[in-house]
C-alpha positions as CSV (number, residue, x, y, z in Angstrom):
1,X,-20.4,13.0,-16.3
2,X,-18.6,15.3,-13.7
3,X,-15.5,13.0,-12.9
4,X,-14.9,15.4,-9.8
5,X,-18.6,13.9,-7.9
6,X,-17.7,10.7,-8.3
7,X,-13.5,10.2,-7.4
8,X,-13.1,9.4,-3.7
9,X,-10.5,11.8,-2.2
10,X,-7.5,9.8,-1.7
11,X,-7.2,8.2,1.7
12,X,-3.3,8.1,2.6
13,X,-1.0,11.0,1.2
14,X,1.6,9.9,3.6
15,X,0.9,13.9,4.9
16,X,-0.3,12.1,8.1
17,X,3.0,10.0,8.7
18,X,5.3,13.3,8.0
19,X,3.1,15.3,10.5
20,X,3.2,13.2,13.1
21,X,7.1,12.2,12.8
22,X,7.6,16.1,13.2
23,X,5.6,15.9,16.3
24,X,7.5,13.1,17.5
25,X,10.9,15.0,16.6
26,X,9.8,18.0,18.4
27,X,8.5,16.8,21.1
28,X,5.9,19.4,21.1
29,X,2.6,19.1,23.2
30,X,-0.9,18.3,21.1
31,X,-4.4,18.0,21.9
32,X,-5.9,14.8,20.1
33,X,-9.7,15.5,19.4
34,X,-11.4,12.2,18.8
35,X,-14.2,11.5,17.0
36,X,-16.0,10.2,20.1
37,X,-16.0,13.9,21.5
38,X,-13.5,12.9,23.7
39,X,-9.7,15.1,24.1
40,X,-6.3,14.0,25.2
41,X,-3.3,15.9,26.1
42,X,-0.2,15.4,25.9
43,X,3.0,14.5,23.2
44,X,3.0,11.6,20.6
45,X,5.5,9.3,21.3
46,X,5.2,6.8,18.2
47,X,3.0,6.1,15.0
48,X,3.0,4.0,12.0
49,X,0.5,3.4,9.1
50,X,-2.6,2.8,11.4
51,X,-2.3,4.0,14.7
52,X,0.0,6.4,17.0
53,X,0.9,6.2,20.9
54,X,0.2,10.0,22.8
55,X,2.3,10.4,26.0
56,X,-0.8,11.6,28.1
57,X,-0.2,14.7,30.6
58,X,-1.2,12.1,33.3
59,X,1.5,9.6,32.3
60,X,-0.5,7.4,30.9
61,X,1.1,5.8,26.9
62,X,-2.3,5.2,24.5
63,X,-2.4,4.0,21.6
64,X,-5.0,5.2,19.2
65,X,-6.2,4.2,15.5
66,X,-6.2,6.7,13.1
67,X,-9.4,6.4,12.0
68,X,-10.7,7.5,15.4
69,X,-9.4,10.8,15.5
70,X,-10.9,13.9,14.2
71,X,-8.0,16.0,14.2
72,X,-4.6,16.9,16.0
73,X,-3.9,20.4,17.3
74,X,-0.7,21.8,18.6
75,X,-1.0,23.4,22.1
76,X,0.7,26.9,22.3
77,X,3.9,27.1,23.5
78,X,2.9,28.9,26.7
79,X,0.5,26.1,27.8
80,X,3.7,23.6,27.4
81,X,6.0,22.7,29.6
């Protein structure tokens, strides 16, 4: 039996709560990609195990589940600011 097929990758590291207390320190600007196809700028402003709250460009505070994002991507620093 190949024990590699049939593991489940682990679901929390904790990599996602060090991530996105670095973005919270830095303040830096993100684009949140969701799994909806939908995007929102701006800077996350809190998080714990199961969701985060994203500062939105507009002024808007959202909070968002985890599970419904597809990734996070930091904007460049000359798009911030």
């Amino acid at each position: 039996m190949d024990y590699r097929r049939s593991r489940r990758p682990q679901e929390n590291t904790g990599e996602l709560a060090v991530y996105l207390k670095t973005l919270v320190e830095s303040r830096v600007r993100v684009t949140v990609f969701l799994k909806t196809g939908e995007r929102l700028q701006g800077r996350i402003r809190y998080y714990d195990r199961n969701c985060f709250s994203i500062g939105l460009v507009s002024g808007l505070n959202v909070f968002l589940r985890n599970s419904s994002v597809l990734y996070i991507a930091e904007s460049s620093p000359e798009s911030a600011d």
